[in-house]
Structures are given as structure tokens and as C-alpha cells.
C-alpha positions in Angstrom: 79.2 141.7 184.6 77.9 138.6 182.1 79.5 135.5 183.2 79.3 131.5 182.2 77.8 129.3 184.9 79.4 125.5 184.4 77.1 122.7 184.7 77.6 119.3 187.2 79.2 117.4 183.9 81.6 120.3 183.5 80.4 122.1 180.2 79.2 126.0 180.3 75.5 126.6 180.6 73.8 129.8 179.8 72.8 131.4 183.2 68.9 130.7 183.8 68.5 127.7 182.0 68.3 124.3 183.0 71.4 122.3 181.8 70.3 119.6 178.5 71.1 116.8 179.2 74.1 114.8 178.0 75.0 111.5 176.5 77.1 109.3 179.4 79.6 106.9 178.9 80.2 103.9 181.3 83.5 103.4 182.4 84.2 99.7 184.0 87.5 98.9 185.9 87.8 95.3 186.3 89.8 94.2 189.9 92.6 92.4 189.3 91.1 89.2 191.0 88.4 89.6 187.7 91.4 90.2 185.1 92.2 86.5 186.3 89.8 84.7 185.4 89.6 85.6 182.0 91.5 82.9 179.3 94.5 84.4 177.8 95.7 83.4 174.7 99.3 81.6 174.7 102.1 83.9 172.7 102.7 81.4 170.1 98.9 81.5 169.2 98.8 85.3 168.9 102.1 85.0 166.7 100.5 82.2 164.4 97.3 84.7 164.1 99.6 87.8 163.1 101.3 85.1 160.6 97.8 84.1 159.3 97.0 87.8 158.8 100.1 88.5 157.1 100.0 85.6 154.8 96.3 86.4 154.0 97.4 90.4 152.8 100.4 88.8 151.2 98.3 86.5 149.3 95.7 89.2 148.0 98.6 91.3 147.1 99.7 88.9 144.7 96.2 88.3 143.4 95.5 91.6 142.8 98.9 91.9 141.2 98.0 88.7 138.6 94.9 90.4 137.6 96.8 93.4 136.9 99.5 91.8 135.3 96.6 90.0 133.3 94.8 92.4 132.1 97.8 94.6 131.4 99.1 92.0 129.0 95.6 91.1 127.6 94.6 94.7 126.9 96.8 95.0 123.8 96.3 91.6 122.2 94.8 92.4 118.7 91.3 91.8 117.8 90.9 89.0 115.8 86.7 88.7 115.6 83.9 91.2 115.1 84.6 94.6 113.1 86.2 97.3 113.1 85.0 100.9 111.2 88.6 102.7 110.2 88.9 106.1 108.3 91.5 105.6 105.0 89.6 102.4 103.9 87.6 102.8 100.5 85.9 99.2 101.1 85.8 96.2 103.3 88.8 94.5 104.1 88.5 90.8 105.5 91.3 89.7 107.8 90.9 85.6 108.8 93.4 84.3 111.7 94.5 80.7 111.6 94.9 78.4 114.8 98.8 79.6 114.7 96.9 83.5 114.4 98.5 83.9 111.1 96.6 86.2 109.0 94.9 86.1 105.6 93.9 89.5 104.5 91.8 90.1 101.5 91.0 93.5 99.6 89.6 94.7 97.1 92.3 97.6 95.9 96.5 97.5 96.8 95.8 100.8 98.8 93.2 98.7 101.1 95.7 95.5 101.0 97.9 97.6 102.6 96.5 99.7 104.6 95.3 96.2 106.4 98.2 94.8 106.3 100.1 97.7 108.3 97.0 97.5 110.4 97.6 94.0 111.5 101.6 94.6 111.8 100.8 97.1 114.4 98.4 94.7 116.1 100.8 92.0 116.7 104.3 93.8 116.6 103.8 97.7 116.9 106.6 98.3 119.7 108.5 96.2 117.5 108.6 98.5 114.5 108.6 101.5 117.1 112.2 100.2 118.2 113.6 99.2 115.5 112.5 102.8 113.3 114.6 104.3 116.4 117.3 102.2 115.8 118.0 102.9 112.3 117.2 106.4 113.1 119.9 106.8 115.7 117.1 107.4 118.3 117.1 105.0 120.9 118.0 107.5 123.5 115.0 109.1 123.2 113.7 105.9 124.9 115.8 104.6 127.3 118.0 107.7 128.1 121.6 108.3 128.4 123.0 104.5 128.6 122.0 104.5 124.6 123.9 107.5 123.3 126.7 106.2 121.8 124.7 103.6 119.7 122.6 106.8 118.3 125.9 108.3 117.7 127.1 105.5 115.6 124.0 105.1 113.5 123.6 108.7 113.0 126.9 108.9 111.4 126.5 106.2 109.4 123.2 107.9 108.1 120.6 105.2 107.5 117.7 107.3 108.1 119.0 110.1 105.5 119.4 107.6 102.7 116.3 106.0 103.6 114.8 109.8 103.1 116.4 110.1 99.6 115.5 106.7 98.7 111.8 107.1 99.4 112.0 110.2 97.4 113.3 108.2 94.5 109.9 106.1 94.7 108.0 105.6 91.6 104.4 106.3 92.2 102.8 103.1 92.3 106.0 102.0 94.4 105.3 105.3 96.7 101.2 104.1 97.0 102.3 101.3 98.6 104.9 102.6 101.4 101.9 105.4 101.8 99.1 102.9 102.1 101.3 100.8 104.9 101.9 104.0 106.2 98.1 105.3 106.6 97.7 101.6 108.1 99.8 101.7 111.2 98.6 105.0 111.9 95.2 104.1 112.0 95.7 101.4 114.5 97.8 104.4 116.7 94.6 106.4 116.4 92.6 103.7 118.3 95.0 102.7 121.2 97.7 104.3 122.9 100.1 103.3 126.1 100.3 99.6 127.3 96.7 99.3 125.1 99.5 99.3 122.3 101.6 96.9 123.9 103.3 95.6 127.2 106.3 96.9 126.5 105.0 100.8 127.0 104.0 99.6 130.4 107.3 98.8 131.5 108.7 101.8 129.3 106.2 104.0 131.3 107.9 103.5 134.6 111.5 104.7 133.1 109.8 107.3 130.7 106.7 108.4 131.3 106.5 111.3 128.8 107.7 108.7 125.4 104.5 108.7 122.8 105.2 106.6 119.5 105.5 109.3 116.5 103.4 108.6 113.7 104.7 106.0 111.4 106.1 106.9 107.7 107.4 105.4 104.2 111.2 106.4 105.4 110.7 103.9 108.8 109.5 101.3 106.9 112.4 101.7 103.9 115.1 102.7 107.1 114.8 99.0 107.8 116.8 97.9 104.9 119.4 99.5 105.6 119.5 98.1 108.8 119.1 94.7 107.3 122.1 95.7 104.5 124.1 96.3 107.5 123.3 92.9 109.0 124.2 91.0 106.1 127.7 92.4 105.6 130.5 90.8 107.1 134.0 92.2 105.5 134.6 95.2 107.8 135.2 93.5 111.0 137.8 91.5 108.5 139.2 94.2 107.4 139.6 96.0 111.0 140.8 93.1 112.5 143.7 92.6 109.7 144.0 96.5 110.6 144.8 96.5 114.1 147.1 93.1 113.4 149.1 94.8 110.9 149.7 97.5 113.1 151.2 95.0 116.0 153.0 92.6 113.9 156.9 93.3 111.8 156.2 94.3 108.5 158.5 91.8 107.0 156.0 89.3 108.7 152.9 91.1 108.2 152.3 89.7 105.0 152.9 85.9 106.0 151.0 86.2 109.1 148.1 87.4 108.3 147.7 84.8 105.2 148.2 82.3 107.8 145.4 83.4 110.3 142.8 84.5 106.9 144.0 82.0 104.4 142.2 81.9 100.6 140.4 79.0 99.9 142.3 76.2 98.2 141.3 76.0 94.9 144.1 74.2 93.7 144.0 71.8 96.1 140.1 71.1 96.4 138.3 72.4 93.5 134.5 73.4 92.8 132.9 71.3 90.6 129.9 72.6 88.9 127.6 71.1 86.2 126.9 72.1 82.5 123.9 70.5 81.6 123.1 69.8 77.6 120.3 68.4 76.0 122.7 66.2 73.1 123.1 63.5 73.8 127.0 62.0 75.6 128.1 59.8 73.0 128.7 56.7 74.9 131.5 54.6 76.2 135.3 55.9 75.2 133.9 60.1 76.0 135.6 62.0 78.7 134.8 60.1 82.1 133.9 63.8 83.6 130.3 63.7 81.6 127.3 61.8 82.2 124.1 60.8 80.9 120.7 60.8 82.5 116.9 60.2 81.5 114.3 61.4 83.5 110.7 61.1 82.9 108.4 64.1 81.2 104.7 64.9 80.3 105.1 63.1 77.3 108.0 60.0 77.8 111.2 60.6 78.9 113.8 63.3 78.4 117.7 62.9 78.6 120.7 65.3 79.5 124.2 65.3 79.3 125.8 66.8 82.3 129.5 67.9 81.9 131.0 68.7 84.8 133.7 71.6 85.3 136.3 73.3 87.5 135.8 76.7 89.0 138.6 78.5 90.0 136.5 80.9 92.2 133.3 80.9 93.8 132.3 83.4 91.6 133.7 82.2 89.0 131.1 78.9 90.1 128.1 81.0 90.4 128.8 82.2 87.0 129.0 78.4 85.5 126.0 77.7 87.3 123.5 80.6 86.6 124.9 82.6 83.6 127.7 85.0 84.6 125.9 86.9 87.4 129.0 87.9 89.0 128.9 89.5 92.3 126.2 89.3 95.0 124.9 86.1 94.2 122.8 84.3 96.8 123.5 80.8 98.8 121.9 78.0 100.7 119.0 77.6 98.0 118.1 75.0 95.7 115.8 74.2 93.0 114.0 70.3 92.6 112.9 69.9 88.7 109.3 68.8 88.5 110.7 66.0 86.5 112.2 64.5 90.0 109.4 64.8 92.1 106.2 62.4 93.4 103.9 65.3 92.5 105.6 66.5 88.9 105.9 70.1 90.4 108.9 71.3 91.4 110.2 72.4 94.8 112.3 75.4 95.9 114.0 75.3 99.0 115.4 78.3 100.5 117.8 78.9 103.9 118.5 82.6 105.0 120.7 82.6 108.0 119.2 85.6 110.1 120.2 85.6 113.2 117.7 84.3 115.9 115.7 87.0 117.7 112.7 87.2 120.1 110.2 87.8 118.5 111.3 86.9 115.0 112.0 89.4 112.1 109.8 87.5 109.8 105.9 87.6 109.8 104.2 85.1 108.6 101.0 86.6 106.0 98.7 85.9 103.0 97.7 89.4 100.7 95.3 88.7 98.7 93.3 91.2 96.5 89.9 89.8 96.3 89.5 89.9 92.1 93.1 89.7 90.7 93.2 92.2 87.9 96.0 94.9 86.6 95.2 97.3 89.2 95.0 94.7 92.2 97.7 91.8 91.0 98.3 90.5 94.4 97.4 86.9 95.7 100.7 86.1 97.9 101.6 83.9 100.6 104.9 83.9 102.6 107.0 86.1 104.8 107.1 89.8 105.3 109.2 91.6 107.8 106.9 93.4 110.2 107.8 97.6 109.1 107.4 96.8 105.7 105.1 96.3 102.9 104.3 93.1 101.0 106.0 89.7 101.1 109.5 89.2 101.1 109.9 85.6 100.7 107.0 83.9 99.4 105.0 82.4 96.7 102.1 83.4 94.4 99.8 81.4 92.0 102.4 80.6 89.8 106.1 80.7 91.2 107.7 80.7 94.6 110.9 82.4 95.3 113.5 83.2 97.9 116.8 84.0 98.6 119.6 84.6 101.2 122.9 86.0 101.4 126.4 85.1 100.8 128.5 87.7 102.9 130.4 89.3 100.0 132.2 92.3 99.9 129.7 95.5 100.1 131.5 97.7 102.7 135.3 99.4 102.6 137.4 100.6 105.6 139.8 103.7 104.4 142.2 105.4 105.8 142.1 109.4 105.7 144.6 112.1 106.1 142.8 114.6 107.7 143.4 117.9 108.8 141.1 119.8 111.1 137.8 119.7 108.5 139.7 118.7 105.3 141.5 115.5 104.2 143.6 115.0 101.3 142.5 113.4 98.1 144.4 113.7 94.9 147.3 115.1 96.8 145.2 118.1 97.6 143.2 119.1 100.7 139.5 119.0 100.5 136.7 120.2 102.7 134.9 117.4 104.4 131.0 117.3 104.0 130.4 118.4 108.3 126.5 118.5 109.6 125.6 119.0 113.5 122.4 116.7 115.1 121.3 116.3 118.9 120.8 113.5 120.2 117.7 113.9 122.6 118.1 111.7 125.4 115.4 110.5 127.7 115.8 112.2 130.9 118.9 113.8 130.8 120.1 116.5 128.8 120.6 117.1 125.1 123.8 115.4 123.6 125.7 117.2 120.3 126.9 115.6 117.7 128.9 116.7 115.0 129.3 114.1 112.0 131.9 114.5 109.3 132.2 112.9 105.8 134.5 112.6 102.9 133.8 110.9 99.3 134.4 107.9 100.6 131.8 108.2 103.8 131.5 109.3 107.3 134.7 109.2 109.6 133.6 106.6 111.9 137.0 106.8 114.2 136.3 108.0 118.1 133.3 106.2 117.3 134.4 102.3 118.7 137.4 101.2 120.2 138.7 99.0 117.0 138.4 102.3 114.6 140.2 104.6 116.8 143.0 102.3 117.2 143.1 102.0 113.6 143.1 105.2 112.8 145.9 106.0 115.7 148.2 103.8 114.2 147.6 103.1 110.5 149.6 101.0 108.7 149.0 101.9 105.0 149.9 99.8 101.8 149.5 96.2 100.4 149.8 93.5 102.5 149.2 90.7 99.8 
């Protein structure tokens, strides 16, 4: 019967052969009277070298976490020397960055000008424009999940993005170029980056939502952002919903009274507008009516004189229409114009104040566009400010003129009050279907949300929507309160 013979070190050895030979290990045991004599080291020293390995891990931590950081934040800082070879461009295109990085960009057709100009947007403000396009889209969700649904369910049923779609639509052709050029711009800068190469902001986005990828850009997110804007500049319907919900708390004997107290008219009567007419005869001296003037005022060839008549406006309207020729509604504010006869150089000065709100980063952009032979087909040679999503310059000046303008809160928006029942409200004393669509709301990890949106002639129903237009539709209080 076979067996296993075991050899002296205690591994088995085939029968009739001499054992090989192993590798031995040395084992040492110290005496305790030997464990003595060698130095121990104290417990606070052992504790300071465990500190002095912590702190040493802790610091290359953070190190390795700066250059991270660093480069995270560098990668997607725009080119600004060298070249760059980009498929929609039908010549060369010349961008030149000021100290401040403001750009210059020169072409030799619109589409090019354009086309750059998007370019550059993208470099220095893409997740800019990629927030606010899902903004005035109602899509914000769709980045930053559920907390953002009931802002996308406002803006969808106001409808920017829809009237933005029929507006582009509308375009003309040359018009239409343009928002396409921009277009084909933006989306060649997404061809060549993508991620946190784009911008920082898709790092952090990464960590809450991994799977977002910026869309393609087109001519309705660029024209999307006046509406937006429109929206921004309007001021009358939180007047009107706040008169709303007072009326509705207050006795309607007192209604009236009270709310002229808290939103009084302007006193006309009492402090007027005074606005000038300015005429080239002459006043005709001493014994005229005190309220005219005369003044003289150097020209290119001597001097030039002006009578100015001054006159009472009973509205500030009325005022705008003294001053600029019966413009009526929607004038602009905050913006004056120096004659040329009143200033060191001879040319004159505009200055101009729109009051946007302040934001980080700014909603202006500061850009030249220049075409590099000004003709018919390539007009532009611009300087000023553009709003990063859009084409061109929006307040600026050319070779010959500058211009700007600003805002003075009129009355652009209405708050009615609907008798509805189920999907039809009464207008003319007859019920009417409403205009009712369906979206979803896709929300960033989470589940689809429905929304149904439902409009009459006079636009969406925005109650359940807020707090202040539920309560005013609750308990409406209809009729005049002048």
C-alpha cells in the first residue's frame, strides 16, 4: 500500500528520495533581562509621532485636493492665444482679448461674426446660457430635481418658450441668419468640450446629476431670453395682486379710500412736471412771460440762440410726449442727451442708466463686432454690451451714433378674474372652452411630474400656481375701486 513518508522539517517526501532541502528561518526570543536594556520611547513621544503622521496625510490631502480644485477650474477657462480650426466658418475670424479679457472679434461676413461671437459667449459663460434657456423653458428640474418643480410649472404656464417658438418663426431671413449663425457658434464650442471642460459648474452639477448633458443650443433659447427679460421689467402685477388681496380684507365702503391712501397718484396738482419747448425765434426781451428764456451757445460757425418755453404736464406721459413728440406709452427713463454745442470736445454725449438688478455674473457682456470691410452685406463695426444667449449688441455704439435705453415700469401685464367652470369660463355671458394642453415636467432623479395648463383669451390661469393668486381667485372682489 503507497504511502507518504514526512521529512525531519515536517513536509511529505516521496519515499526513496533524499528530502531538498529547505529555506530556515531564525527565530530569537530575547530574555526579559535583554528586553531591559533596550530604550523605550516615552508615550507622549509616540503620540507626537502619530500626530506628525497624521498632520503630514492631512496636509497632502489638501494639496492634492488644491491641485484638483486647480485644474478643475482652469480646464474650462477659454483659449484666448494660438488657433483654433472649427467646421461652420467660411474664413478666418480674429478674436483679440483686452487686459479686462474683453473681446474684439473681427470677420469678414455676419454669418462668421456671429458664429464667433456665440463661440466666445460659450467660452466665458456657457452654463450661464444653459440655465437660464432652462429657465425660460420651465426646465430647471431637469437639473436640480424635484426642489424646482413648481418654478417649471409656473413658467410653463406662462409659455415663454412657445412664444419664443412662434416668434422665431416670424423671423425675416436675414434676421433668421443671424439667430442661426449664433446658433451654429455655441454648438461648435459644445463640439470641442464637454463636462467641467465646459465649466465648473457641471462639476458640482455632476455630483447631484450625473446623467445632465447640455442640449444643443437654438434661435428659440437665445429669443426665450426676452421674454424672460419682458418679465423682469414689469412691475404692475404684484400692484395689482396686492390691491387684490387688500380689497378682499378690507369693508367695501372703505375699500376705495384705503387703498388710495396706501397707492396714492402722483400730485400733479400740487407739484407739477415742468418740461421744455425749445424754439429757434428768438424771446422778445424784457416784459415776455417770465416762464421763457433765452440762451446762446456756441456753433461751428459763431453762436446759435434758443428760446426755451417751459410747460406743465399733467402726466408723465403726457411729459414724455412734450419732450420727444407724442410717443405715448413705453417710453424709456434715466437717459440723457449732452448737445455737442455744450461740451469741451464739440461732440455730444449720451448717458444712459438701466436698472437691472445686480447678479453674479452680470447679464451684460461686454464686446466689439466688427466685420473686417464694412460693406451692405457685412454693415457691422459695434462696440458695447450684449447679453450673453443673444446675438449682437444691445446697448452700444457704432461709427456714427451711440444709443441706449432703459425702462420705466409701465403697465404691460393685466390680472383678470374668470368665471370658470370645470374647462370653460364665461365671456360675453356665454361659456367658452378654455384652450387646455398637458406637458411633463422631467425631473432630475425623481419621477415624471404632469402638468395640465389651461388658458382663456385673456391668458393662462395662473391660480393654484402661488399663494397671492389662489387667494385672489378664492375670494375675488370684482368691480371698480377708483
Amino acid at each position: 500500500m503507497p504511502g507518504h513518508a514526512w521529512s525531519r522539517h515536517g513536509c511529505p517526501a516521496d519515499a526513496g528520495s533524499d528530502p531538498a532541502p529547505l529555506p530556515r528561518v531564525l527565530l530569537l526570543m530575547t530574555t526579559d533581562t535583554a528586553a531591559s536594556d533596550v530604550p523605550r520611547r516615552s508615550v507622549g513621544a509616540r503620540i507626537g509621532r502619530i500626530l506628525l503622521i497624521a498632520l503630514a496625510i492631512v496636509v497632502t490631502i489638501a494639496v492634492a485636493a488644491a491641485i484638483w480644485l486647480s485644474w478643475t477650474i482652469q480646464r474650462s477657462y477659454p483659449q484666448t492665444a494660438g488657433e483654433v480650426a472649427l467646421k461652420g466658418l467660411s474664413g478666418e475670424v480674429t478674436v483679440q482679448r483686452d487686459a479686462s479679457g474683453i473681446p474684439t472679434i473681427t470677420a469678414g461676413s455676419t454669418d462668421d461674426l456671429f458664429f464667433a461671437q456665440r463661440f466666445v459667449h460659450a467660452q466665458d459663460r456657457f452654463f450661464e446660457m444653459d440655465f437660464r434657456r432652462h429657465v425660460t423653458a420651465g426646465r430647471v428640474a431637469e437639473m436640480f430635481g424635484e426642489s424646482q418643480t413648481a418654478t417649471d410649472a409656473f413658467l410653463r404656464t406662462l409659455g415663454w418658450r412657445k412664444v419664443a417658438e412662434q416668434e422665431v418663426a416670424d423671423l425675416d431671413d436675414t434676421v433668421r441668419g443671424y439667430y442661426d449663425a449664433y446658433a451654429d457658434g455655441v454648438n461648435a464650442y459644445l463640439a470641442t468640450r464637454s463636462g467641467a471642460d465646459l465649466s465648473l459648474e457641471y462639476a458640482v452639477l455632476g455630483i447631484q446629476n450625473p446623467d445632465y448633458t447640455p442640449e444643443p443650443w437654438t434661435p428659440a433659447d437665445s429669443v426665450a431670453w426676452l421674454k424672460a427679460m419682458a418679465w423682469d421689467l414689469r412691475t404692475n402685477i404684484e400692484d395689482e395682486t396686492e390691491r387684490a388681496l387688500l380689497a378682499a380684507r378690507l369693508d367695501p365702503a372703505e375699500a376705495s379710500a384705503t387703498l388710495g391712501t396706501l397707492y396714492p397718484g402722483y400730485p400733479f396738482e400740487r407739484n407739477p412736471v415742468i418740461v421744455p419747448k425749445i424754439s429757434t425765434v428768438p424771446s422778445l426781451g424784457e416784459g415776455t412771460d417770465a416762464a421763457t428764456a433765452t440762451y446762446t451757445a456756441p456753433s461751428g460757425d459763431g453762436t446759435s440762440t434758443a428760446t426755451v418755453q417751459w410747460q406743465q404736464a399733467s402726466s408723465v406721459v403726457e411729459a414724455a410726449g412734450l419732450l420727444l413728440g407724442g410717443i405715448g406709452e413705453g417710453i424709456g427713463s434715466n437717459s440723457w442727451v449732452v448737445s455737442g454745442q455744450l461740451t469741451e470736445t464739440g461732440l455730444p454725449l449720451l448717458a444712459n442708466d438701466p436698472h437691472l438688478g445686480a447678479a453674479l455674473p452680470s447679464v451684460w457682456y461686454q464686446v466689439q463686432l466688427k466685420c473686417a470691410t464694412a460693406s451692405e452685406a457685412c454693415p457691422f463695426d459695434v462696440g458695447g454690451f450684449s447679453f450673453a444667449g443673444l446675438p449682437g449688441v444691445i446697448i452700444g455704439h457704432n461709427a456714427d451714433i451711440a444709443w441706449g435705453f432703459t425702462n420705466l415700469t409701465t403697465d404691460v401685464a393685466d390680472l383678470y378674474v374668470e368665471k370658470v367652470e370645470g374647462d370653460q369660463y364665461w365671456r360675453d355671458g356665454a361659456l367658452v372652452p378654455m384652450d387646455v394642453r398637458h406637458e411633463t415636467i422631467r425631473v432630475a432623479g425623481g419621477g415624471d411630474m404632469q402638468l395640465t395648463i389651461r388658458s382663456t383669451v385673456h391668458g393662462p390661469i395662473v391660480s393654484g400656481l402661488t399663494g397671492d393668486f389662489t387667494s385672489v381667485a378664492d375670494d375675488p372682489v370684482v368691480g371698480s375701486l377708483s
